[in-house]
N, CA, C and O of each residue as an XYZ file, in Angstrom:
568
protein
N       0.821     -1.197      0.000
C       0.000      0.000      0.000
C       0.866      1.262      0.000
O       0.469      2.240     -0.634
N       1.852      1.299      0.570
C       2.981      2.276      0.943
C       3.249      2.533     -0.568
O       2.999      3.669     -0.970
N       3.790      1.494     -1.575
C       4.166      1.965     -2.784
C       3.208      2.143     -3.737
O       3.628      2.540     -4.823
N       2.094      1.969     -3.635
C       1.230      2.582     -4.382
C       0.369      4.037     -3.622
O      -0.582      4.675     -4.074
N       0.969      4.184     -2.605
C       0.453      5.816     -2.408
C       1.545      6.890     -3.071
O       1.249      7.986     -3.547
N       2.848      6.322     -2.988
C       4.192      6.835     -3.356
C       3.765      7.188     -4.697
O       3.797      8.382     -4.995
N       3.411      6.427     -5.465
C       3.520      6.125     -6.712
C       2.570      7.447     -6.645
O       3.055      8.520     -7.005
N       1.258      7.386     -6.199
C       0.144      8.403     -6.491
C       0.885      9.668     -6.415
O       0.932     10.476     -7.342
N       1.408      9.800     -5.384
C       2.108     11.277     -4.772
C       2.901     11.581     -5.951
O       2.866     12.684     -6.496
N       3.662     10.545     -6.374
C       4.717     10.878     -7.526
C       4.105     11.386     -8.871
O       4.608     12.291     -9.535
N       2.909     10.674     -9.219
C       1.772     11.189    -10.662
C       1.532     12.615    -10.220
O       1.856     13.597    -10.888
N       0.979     12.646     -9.121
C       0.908     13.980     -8.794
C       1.756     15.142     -9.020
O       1.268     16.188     -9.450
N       3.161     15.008     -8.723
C       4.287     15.720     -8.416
C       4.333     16.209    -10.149
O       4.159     17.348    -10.582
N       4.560     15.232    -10.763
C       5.148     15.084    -12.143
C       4.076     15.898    -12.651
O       4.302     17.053    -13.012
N       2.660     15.273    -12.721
C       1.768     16.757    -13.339
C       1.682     17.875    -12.871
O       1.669     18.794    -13.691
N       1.600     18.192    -11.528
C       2.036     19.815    -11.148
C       3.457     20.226    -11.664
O       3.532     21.393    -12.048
N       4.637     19.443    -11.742
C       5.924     20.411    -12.273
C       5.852     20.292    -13.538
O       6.795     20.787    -14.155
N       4.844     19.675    -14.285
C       5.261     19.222    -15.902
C       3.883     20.992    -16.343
O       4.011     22.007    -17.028
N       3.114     20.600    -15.742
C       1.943     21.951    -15.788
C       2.703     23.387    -15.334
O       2.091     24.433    -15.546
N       3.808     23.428    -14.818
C       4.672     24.546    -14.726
C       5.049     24.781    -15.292
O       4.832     25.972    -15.518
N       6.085     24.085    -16.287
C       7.666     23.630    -17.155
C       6.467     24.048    -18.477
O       7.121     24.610    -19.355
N       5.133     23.970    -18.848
C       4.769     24.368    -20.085
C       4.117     25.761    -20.008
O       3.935     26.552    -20.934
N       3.728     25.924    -18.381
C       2.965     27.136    -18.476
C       4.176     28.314    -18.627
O       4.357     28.904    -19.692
N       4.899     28.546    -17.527
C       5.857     29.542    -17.150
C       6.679     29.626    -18.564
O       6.589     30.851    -18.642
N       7.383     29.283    -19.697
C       7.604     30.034    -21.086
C       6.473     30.233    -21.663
O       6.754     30.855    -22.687
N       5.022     30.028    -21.602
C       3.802     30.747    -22.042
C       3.687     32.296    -21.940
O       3.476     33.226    -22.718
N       3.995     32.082    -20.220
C       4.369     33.318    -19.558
C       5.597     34.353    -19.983
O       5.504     35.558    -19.749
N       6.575     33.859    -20.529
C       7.561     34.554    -20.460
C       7.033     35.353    -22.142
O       7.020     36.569    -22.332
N       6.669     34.364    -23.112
C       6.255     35.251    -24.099
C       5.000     36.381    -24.312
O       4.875     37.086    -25.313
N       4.080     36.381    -23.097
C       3.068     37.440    -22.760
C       4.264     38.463    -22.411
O       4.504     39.444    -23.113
N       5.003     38.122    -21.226
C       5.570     39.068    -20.550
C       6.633     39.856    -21.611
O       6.564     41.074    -21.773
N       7.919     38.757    -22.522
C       8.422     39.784    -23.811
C       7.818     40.965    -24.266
O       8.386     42.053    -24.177
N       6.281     40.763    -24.928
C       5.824     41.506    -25.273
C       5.167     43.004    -24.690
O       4.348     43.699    -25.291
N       5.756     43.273    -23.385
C       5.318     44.591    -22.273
C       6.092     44.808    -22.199
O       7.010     43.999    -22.337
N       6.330     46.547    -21.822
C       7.312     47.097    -21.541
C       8.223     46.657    -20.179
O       7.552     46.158    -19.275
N       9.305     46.754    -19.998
C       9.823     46.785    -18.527
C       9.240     47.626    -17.583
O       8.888     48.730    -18.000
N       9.082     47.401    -16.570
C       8.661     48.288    -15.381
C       7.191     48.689    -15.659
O       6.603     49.438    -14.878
N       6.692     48.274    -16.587
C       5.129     48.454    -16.519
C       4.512     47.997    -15.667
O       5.193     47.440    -14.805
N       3.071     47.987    -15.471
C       2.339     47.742    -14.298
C       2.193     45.880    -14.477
O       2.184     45.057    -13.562
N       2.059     45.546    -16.461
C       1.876     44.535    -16.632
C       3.003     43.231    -16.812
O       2.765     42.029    -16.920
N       4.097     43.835    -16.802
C       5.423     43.396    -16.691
C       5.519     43.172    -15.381
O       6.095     42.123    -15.093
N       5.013     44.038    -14.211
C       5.521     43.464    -12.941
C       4.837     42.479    -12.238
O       5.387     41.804    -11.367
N       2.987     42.280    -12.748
C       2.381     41.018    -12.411
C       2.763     40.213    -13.043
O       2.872     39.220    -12.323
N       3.141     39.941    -14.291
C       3.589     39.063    -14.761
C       5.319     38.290    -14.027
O       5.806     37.182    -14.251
N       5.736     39.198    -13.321
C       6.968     38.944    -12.594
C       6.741     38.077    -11.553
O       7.448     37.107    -11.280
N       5.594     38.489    -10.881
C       4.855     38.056     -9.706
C       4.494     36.682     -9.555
O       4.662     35.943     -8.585
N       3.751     36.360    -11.139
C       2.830     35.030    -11.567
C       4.040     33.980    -11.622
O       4.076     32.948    -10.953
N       5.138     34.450    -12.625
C       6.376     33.944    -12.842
C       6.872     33.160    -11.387
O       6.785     32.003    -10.976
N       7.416     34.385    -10.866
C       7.667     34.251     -9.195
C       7.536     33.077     -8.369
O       8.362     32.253     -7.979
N       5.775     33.257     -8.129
C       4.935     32.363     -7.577
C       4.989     31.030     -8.272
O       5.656     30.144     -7.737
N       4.495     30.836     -9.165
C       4.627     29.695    -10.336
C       6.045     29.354     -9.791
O       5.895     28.948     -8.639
N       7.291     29.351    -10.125
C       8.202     28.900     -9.940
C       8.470     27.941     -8.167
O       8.703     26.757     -7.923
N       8.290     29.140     -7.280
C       9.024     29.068     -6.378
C       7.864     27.883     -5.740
O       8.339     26.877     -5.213
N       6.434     28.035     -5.806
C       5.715     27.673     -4.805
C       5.170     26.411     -5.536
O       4.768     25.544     -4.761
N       5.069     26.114     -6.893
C       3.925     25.296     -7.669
C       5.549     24.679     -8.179
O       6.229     24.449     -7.179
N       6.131     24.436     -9.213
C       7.444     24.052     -9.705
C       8.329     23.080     -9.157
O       8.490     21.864     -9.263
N       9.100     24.487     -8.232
C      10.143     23.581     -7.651
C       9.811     23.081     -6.625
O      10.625     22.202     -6.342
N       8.656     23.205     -5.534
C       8.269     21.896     -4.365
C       7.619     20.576     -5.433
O       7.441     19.419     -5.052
N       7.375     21.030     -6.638
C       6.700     19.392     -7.349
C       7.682     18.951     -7.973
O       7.584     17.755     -8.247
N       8.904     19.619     -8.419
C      10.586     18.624     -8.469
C      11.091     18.107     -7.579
O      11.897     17.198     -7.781
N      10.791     18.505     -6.383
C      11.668     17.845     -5.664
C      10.830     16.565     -5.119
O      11.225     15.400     -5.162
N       9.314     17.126     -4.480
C       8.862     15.895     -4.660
C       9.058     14.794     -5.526
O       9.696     13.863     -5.034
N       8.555     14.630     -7.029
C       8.756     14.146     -7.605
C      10.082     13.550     -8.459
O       9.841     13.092     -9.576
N      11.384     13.538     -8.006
C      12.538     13.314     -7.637
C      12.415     12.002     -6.477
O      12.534     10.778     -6.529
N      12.098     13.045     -5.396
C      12.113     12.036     -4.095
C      11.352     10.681     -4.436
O      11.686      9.512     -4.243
N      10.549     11.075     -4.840
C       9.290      9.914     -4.983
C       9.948      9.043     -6.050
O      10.114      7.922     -5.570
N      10.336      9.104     -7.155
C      10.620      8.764     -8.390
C      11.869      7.349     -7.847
O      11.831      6.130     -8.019
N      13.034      8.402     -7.050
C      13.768      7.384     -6.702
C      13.664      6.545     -5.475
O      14.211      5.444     -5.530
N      13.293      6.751     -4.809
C      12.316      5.697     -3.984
C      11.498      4.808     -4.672
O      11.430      3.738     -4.068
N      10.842      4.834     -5.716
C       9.425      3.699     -6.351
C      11.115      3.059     -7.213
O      11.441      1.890     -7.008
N      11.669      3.622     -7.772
C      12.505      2.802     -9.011
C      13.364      1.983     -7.684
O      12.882      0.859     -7.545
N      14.170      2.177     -6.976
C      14.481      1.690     -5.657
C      13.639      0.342     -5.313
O      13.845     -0.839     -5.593
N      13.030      0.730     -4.887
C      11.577     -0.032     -4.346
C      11.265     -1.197     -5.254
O      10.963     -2.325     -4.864
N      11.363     -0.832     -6.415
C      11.145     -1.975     -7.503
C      11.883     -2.658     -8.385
O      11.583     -3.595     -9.126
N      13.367     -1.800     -8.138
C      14.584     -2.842     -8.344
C      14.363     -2.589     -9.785
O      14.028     -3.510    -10.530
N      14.631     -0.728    -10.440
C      14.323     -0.560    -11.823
C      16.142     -0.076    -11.841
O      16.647     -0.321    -12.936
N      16.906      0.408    -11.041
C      17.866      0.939    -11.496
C      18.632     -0.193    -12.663
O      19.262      0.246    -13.626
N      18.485     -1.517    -12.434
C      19.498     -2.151    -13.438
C      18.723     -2.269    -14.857
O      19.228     -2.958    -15.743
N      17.149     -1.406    -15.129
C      16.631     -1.337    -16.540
C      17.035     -0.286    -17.187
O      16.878      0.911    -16.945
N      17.472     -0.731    -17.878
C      18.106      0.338    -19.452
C      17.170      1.136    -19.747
O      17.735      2.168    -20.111
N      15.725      1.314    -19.825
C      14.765      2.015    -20.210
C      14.882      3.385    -18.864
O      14.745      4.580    -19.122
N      15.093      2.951    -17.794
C      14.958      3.719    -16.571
C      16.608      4.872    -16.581
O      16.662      6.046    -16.218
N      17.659      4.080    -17.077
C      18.512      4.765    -17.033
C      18.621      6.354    -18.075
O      19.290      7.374    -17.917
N      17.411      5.853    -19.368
C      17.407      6.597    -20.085
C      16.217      7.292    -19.585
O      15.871      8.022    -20.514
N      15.595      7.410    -18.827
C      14.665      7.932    -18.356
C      15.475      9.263    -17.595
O      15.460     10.481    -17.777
N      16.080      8.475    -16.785
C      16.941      9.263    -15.926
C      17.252     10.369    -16.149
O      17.230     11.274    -15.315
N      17.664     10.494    -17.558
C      18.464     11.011    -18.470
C      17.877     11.996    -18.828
O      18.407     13.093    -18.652
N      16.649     11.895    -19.416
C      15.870     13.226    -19.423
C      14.807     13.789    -18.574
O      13.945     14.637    -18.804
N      15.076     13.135    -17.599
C      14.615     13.762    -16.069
C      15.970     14.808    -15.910
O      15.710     16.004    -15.775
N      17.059     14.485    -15.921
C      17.518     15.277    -15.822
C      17.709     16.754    -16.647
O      17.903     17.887    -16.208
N      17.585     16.299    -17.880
C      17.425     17.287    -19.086
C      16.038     18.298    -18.542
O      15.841     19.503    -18.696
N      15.296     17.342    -17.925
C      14.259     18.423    -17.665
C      14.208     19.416    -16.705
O      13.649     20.513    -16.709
N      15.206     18.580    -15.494
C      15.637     19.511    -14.702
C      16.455     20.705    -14.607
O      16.345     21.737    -13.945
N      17.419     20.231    -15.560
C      18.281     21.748    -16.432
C      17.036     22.770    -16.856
O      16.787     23.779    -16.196
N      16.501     22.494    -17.701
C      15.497     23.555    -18.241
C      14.661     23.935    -17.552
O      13.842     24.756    -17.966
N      14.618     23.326    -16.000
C      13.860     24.460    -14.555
C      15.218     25.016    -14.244
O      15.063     26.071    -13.629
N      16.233     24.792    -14.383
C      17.313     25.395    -13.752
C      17.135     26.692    -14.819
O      16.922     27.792    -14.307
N      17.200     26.612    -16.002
C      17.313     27.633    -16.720
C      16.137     28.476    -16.892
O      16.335     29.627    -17.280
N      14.871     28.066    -16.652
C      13.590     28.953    -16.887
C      14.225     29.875    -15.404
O      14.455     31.079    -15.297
N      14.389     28.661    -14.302
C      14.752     30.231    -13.374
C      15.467     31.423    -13.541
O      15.096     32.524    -13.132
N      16.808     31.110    -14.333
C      17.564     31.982    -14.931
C      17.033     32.846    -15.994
O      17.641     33.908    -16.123
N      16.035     32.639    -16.795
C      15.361     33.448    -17.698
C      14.515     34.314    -16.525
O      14.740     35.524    -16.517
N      13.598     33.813    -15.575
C      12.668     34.521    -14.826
C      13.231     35.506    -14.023
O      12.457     36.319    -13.520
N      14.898     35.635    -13.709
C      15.640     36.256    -13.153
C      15.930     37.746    -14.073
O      16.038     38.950    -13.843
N      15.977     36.803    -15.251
C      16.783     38.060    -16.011
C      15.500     38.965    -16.553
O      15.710     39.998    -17.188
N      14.291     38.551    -16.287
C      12.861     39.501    -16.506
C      13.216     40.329    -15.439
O      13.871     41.355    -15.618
N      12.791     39.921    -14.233
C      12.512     40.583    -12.903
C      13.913     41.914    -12.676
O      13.857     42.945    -12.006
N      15.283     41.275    -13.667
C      15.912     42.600    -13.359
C      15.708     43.568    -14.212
O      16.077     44.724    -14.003
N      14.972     43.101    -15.472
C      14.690     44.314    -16.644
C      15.838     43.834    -18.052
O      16.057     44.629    -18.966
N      16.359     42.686    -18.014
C      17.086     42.009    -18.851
C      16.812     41.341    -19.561
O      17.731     40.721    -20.096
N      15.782     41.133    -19.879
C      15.485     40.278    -20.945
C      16.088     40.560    -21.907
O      16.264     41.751    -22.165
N      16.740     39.267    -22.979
C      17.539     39.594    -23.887
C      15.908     39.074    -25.041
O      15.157     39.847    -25.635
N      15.869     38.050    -25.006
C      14.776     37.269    -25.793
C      13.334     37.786    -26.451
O      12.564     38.599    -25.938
N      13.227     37.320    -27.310
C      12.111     37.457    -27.860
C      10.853     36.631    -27.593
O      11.110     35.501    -27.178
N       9.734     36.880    -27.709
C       8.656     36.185    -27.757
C       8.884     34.908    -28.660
O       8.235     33.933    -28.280
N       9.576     34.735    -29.642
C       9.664     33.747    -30.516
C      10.379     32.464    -30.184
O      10.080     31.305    -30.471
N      11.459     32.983    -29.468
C      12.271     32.500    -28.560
C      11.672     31.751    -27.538
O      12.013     30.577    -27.391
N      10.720     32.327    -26.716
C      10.186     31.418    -26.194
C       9.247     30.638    -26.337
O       9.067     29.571    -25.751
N       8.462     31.251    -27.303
C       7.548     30.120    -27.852
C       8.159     28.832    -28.434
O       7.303     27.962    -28.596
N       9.519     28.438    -28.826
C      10.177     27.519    -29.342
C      10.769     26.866    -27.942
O      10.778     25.640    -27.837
N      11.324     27.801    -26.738
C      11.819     27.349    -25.850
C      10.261     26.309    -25.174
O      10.612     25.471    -24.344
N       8.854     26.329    -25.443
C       7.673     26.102    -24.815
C       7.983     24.584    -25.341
O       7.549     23.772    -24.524
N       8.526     24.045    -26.323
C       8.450     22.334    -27.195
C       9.464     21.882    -26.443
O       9.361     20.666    -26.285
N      10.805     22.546    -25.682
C      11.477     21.412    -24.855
C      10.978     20.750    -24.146
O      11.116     19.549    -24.378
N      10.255     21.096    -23.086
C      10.067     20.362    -21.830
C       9.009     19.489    -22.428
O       8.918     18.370    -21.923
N       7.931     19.876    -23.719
C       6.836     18.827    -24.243
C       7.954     17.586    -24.827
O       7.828     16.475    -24.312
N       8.643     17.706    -25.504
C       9.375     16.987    -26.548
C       9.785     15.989    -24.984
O       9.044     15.027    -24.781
N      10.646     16.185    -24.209
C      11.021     15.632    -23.011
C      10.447     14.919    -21.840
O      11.056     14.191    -21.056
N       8.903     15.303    -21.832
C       7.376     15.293    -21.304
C       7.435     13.483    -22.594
O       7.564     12.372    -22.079
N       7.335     13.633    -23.832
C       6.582     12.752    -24.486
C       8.200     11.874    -24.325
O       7.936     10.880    -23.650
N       9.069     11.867    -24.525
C      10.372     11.047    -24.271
C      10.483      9.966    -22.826
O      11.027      8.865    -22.744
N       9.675     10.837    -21.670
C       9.447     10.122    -20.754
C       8.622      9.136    -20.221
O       8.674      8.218    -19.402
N       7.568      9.853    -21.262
C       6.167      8.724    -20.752
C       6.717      7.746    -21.733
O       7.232      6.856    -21.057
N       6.843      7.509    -22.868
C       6.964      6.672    -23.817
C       7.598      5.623    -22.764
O       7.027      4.600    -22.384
N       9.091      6.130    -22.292
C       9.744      5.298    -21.901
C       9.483      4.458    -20.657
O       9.748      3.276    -20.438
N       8.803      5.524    -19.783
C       7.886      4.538    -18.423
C       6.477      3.649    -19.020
O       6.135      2.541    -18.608
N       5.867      4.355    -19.958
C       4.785      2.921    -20.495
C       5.502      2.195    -21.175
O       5.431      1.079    -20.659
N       6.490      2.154    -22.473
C       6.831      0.777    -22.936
C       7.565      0.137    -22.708
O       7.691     -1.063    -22.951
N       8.430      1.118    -21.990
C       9.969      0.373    -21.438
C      10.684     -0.567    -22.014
O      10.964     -1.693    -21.603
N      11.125      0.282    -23.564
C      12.197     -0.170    -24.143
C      13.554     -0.784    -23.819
O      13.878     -0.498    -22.667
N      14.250     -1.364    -24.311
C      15.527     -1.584    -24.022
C      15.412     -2.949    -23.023
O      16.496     -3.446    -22.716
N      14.364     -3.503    -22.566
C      13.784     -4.498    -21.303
C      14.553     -5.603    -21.499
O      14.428     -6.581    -20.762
């Protein structure tokens, strides 16, 4: 019962940070398009902010924790499918490392980027999103 609540907590985790990782560059290309220091540039700083700090990164780390505990638990580290999993769990985690670094460089008035820019930056984390499930439902490489 223990590993199937884990497991729940972990579905959970993964759709709240995966519902971040597509919303927050949505956000960043509303926000491109406003001036700096506008009224609508600085809620948008705010949403960013919040989104990140409170919704994001507590559902990475959960879902981390959880992730390696169930693969643990079920004796997945020696599957080849899991290692490549791994792999772009981590890739995905770079690109929260870096949306923070983009959300940084808004909030100081730095934005270098374009709206276009991020609308292209919006297909990593999907492209990485569909790389993962594939690999936890078919589990290639078995």
């Amino acid at each position: 019962m223990l590993y199937l609540s884990i497991k729940a907590l972990h579905v959970l985790a993964v759709m709240s940070w995966m519902a971040g990782m597509l919303y927050l560059p949505r956000l960043f290309v509303y926000h491109s398009g406003v001036l700096p220091s506008s009224e609508p540039a600085r809620l948008f700083e705010v949403m960013e902010f919040r989104l990140q700090r409170y919704i994001m990164t507590p559902a990475l780390i959960i879902a981390w924790i959880t992730g390696l505990y169930l693969a643990l638990s079920a004796g997945f580290f020696v599957a080849p499918w899991l290692h490549a999993k791994l792999l772009l769990v981590l890739a995905m985690t770079g690109v929260h490392g870096y949306l923070g670094i983009l959300r940084k460089s808004f909030a100081a008035g730095s934005n270098r980027h374009t709206g276009r820019f991020y609308r292209m930056l919006n297909e990593v984390p999907t492209l990485l999103m569909v790389g993962i499930v594939v690999l936890v439902v078919v589990k290639p490489f078995s």
